[in-house]
C-alpha positions as CSV (number, residue, x, y, z in Angstrom):
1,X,18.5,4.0,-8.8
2,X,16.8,7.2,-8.4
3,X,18.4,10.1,-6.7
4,X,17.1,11.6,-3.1
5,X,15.6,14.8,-3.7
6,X,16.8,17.9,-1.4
7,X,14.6,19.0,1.0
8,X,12.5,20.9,1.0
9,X,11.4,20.0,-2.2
10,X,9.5,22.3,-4.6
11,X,8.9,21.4,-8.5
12,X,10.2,23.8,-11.3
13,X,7.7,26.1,-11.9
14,X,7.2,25.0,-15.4
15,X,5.6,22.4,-14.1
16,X,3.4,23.3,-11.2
17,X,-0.3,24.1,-12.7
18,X,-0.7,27.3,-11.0
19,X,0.6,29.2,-8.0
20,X,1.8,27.1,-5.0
21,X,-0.4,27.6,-1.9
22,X,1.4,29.6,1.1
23,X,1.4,27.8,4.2
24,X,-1.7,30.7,5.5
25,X,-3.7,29.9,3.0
26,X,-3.3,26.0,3.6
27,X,-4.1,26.1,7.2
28,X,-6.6,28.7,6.5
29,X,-8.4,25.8,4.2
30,X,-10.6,23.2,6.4
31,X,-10.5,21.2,3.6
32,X,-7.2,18.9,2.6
33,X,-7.6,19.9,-0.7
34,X,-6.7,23.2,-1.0
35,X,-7.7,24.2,-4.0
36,X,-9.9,21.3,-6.4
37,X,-8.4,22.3,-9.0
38,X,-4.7,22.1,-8.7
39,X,-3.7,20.6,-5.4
40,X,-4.3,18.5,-2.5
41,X,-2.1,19.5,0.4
42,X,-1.2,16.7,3.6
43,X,0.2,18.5,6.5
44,X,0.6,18.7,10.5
45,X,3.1,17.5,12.5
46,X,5.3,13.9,12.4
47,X,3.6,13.1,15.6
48,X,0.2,13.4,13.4
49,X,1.1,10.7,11.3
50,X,2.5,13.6,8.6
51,X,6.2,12.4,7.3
52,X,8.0,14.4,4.8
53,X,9.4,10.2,4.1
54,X,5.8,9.8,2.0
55,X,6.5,12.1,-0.2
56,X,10.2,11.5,-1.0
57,X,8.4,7.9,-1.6
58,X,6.2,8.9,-4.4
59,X,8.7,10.9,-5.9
60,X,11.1,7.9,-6.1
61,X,7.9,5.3,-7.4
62,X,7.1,8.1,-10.1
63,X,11.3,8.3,-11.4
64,X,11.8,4.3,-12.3
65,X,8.5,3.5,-13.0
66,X,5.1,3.9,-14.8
67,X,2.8,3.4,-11.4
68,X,0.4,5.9,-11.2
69,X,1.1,8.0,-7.8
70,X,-0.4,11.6,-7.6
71,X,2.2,14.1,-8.8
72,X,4.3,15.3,-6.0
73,X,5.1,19.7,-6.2
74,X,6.4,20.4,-3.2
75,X,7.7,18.6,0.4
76,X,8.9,21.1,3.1
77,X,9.1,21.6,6.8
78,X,7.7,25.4,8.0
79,X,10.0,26.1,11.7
80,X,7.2,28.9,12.6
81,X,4.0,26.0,12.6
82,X,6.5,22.8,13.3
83,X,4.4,21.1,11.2
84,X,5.1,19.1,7.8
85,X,3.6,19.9,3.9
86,X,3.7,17.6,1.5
87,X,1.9,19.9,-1.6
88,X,0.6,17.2,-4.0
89,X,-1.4,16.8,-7.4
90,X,-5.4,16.9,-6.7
91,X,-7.5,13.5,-8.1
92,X,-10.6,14.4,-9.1
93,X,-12.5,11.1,-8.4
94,X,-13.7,8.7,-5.9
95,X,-12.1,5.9,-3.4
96,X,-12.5,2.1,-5.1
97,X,-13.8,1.0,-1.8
98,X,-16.7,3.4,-2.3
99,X,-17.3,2.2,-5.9
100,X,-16.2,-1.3,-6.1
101,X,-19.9,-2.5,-4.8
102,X,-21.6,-0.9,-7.9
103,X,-19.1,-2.7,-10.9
104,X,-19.6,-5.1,-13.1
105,X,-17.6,-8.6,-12.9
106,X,-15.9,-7.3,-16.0
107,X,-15.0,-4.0,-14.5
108,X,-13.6,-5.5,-11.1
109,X,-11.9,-8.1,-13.6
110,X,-10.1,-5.4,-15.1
111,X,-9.3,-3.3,-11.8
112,X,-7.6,-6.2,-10.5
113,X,-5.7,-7.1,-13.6
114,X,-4.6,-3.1,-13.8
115,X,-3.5,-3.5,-10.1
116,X,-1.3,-6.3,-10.5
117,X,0.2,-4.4,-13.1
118,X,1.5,-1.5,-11.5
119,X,2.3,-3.9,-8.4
120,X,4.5,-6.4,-10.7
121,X,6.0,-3.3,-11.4
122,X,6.8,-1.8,-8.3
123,X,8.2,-4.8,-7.1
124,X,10.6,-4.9,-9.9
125,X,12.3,-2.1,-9.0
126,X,16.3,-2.6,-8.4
127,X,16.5,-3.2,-5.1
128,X,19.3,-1.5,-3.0
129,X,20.0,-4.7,-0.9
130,X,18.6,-3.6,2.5
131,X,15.0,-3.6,4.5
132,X,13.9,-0.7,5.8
133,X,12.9,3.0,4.6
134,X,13.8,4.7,1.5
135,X,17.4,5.9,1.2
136,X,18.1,4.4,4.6
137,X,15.7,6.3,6.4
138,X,13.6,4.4,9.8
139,X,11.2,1.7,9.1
140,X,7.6,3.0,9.5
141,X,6.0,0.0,9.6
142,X,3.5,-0.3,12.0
143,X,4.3,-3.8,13.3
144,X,7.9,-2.0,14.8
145,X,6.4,1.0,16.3
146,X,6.8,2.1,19.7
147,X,3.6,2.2,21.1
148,X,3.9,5.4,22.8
149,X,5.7,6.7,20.0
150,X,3.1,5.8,17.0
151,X,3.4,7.1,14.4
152,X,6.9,8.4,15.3
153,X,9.6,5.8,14.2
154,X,10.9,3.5,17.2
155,X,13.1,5.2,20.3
156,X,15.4,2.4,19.9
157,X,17.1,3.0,16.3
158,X,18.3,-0.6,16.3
159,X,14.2,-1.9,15.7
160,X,14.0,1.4,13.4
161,X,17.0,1.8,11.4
162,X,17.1,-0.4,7.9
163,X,18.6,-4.0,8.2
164,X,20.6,-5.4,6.1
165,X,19.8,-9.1,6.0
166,X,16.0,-10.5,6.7
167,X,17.6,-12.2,9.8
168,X,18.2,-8.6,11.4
169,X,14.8,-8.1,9.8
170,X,13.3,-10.6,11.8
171,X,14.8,-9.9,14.9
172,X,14.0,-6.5,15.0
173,X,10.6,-7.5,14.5
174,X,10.9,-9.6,17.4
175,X,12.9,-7.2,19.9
176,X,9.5,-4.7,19.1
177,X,7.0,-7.3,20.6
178,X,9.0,-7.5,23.3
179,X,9.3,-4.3,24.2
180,X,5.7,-3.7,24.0
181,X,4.7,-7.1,26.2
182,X,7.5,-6.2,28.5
183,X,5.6,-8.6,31.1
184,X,5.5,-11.6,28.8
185,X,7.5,-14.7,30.1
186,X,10.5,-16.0,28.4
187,X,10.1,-18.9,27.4
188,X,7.4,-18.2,25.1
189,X,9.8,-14.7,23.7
190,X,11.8,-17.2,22.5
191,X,10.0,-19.6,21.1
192,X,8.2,-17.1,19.3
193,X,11.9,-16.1,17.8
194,X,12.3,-19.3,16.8
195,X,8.9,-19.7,15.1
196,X,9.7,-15.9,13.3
197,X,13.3,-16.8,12.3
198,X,11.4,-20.8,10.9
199,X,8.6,-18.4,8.8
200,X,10.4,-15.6,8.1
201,X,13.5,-16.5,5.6
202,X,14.5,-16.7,2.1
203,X,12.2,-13.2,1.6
204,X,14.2,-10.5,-0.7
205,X,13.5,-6.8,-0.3
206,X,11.4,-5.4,-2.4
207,X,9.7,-1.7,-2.5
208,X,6.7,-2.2,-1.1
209,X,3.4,0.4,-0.7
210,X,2.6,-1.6,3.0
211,X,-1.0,-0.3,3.2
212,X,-2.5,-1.4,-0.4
213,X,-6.2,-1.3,0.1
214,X,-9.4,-0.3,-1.5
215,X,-9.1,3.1,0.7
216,X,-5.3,4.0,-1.7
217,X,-6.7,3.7,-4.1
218,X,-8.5,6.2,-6.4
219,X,-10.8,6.4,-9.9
220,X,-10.6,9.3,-11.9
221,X,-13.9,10.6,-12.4
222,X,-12.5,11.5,-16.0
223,X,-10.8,8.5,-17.2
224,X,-11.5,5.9,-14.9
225,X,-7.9,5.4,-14.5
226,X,-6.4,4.4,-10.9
227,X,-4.2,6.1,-8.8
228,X,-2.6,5.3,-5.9
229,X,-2.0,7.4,-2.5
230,X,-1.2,6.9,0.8
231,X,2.8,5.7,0.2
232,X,3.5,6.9,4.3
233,X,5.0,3.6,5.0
234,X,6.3,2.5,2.1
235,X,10.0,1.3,1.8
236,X,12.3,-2.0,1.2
237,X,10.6,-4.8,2.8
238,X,10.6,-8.5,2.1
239,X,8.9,-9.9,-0.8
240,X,5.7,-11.3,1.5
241,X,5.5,-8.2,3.4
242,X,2.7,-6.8,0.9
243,X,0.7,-9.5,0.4
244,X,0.4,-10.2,4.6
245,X,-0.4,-6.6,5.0
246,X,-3.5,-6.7,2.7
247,X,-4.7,-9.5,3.9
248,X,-4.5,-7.7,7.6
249,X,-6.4,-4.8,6.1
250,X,-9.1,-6.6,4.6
251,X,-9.7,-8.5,7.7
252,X,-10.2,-5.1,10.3
C-alpha cells in the first residue's frame, strides 16, 4: 500500500521543472495555469470545492500504478489567504469531450480500449478493506453531502467518515437522503432502506475516480496520449460505484 504523504507536500527539487510558483504570483495569475509551460495550479478555499484530499489522491494512483494522472509538485495550505494549492504538472492538450465528435471509429475504438485499461487497473489496486476517502479521510461523494455544506464533507461524521462494511455503506447513504428530505414520511424512508440494503450488497471497495467523464479526461496535443484529472472525489467505494456515476454524468 502506498504511504500518506506529509502535508504540505512539495516534490524534491530534482524533480520539479523549474521554480515553484509563490502563492502572489498564483493569485496574481487569472489563468489556472500558471505558467503553460510547467504548471497548472488548483486553489481557493475547501468551501470552493478546493481539497488538499485530490491531490494526496493522485499522488497515491501515480505510486502502485501505471494510470496516467498529471504529476503532482506540491499540496499545501497558506494560513495568510485560508485558501488551498494543489501545484500540479501542466497538459498541454485538449478535453476528449471537445474532440471525441471529430475521431474516427478507429480512434474512439482505441480511446475506449486505453481507458479500460487504466480503469482495470485502478480497480486492481489492494484494497485496504473499507469505503470511504483515502487513508480514512471523509467521503466526498456527492450523493452524502450536506446540502448546505457542499462541497464541504457531511456535519454529521457518521454519513462522512469511512465504513467499514457496504451495510454501513448503505445506510449512510440512506441516513443522508433523510436528512436532506427531512419532511418525507416514514413509511416510504424505510422502505427505501429496504430497497438500498436489497440493491446495494455483495459490492467490494475498490478505488474509484467517481467523476470519470469525457470532461477528466485530456489528449496530449503531443502524443495523443490520455491523461486523467479531476481525482477530487476519488476514494474506496464499492465495485458498481463507478460505473453508476458515469452513467449519471452522461445523462445531465
Amino acid at each position: 500500500m502506498a504511504s500518506r504523504p506529509t502535508l504540505p507536500y512539495f516534490a524534491p527539487a530534482d524533480r520539479l521543472p523549474g521554480p515553484l510558483p509563490t502563492v502572489a504570483e498564483i493569485l496574481a495569475s487569472k489563468e489556472s495555469s500558471v505558467s503553460a509551460a510547467h504548471f497548472a495550479v488548483k486553489y481557493g478555499e475547501p468551501r470552493d470545492g478546493v481539497h488538499l484530499q485530490e491531490g494526496e489522491n493522485m499522488l497515491f494512483v501515480q505510486q502502485p500504478s501505471r494510470v496516467p494522472v498529471p504529476t503532482v509538485y506540491a499540496i499545501f495550505h497558506d494560513e495568510g489567504t485560508n485558501k488551498n494549492f494543489i501545484v500540479q504538472e501542466y497538459i498541454p492538450g485538449k478535453l476528449l469531450e471537445r474532440v471525441w465528435g471529430g475521431l474516427t471509429s478507429a480512434e474512439k475504438t482505441g480511446i475506449a480500449s486505453q481507458l479500460r485499461r487504466h480503469l482495470d487497473e485502478l480497480r486492481s489496486i489492494p484494497s485496504p478493506g473499507y469505503y470511504g476517502g483515502i487513508w480514512r479521510q471523509p467521503n466526498l461523494d456527492g450523493y452524502f453531502q450536506d446540502p448546505e455544506l457542499d462541497p464541504l464533507p457531511h456535519r454529521d461524521e457518521s454519513i462522512s467518515k469511512p465504513q467499514e462494511t457496504e451495510e454501513q455503506w448503505v445506510d449512510a447513504m440512506w441516513r443522508c437522503v433523510g436528512a436532506k428530505h427531512p419532511n418525507e414520511r416514514q413509511n416510504f424512508l424505510s422502505l427505501l432502506r429496504r430497497q438500498y440494503h436489497t440493491i446495494f450488497r455483495g459490492h467490494r471497495p475498490v478505488f474509484t475516480h467517481n467523476d470519470f467523464s469525457p470532461v477528466n479526461i485530456m489528449a496530449r496535443d503531443d502524443t495523443k496520449a490520455l491523461v486523467i484529472i479531476d481525482w477530487e472525489k476519488s476514494g474506496w467505494y464499492p465495485s458498481f460505484w463507478e460505473y453508476c456515476n458515469a452513467i449519471m454524468l452522461l445523462r445531465r
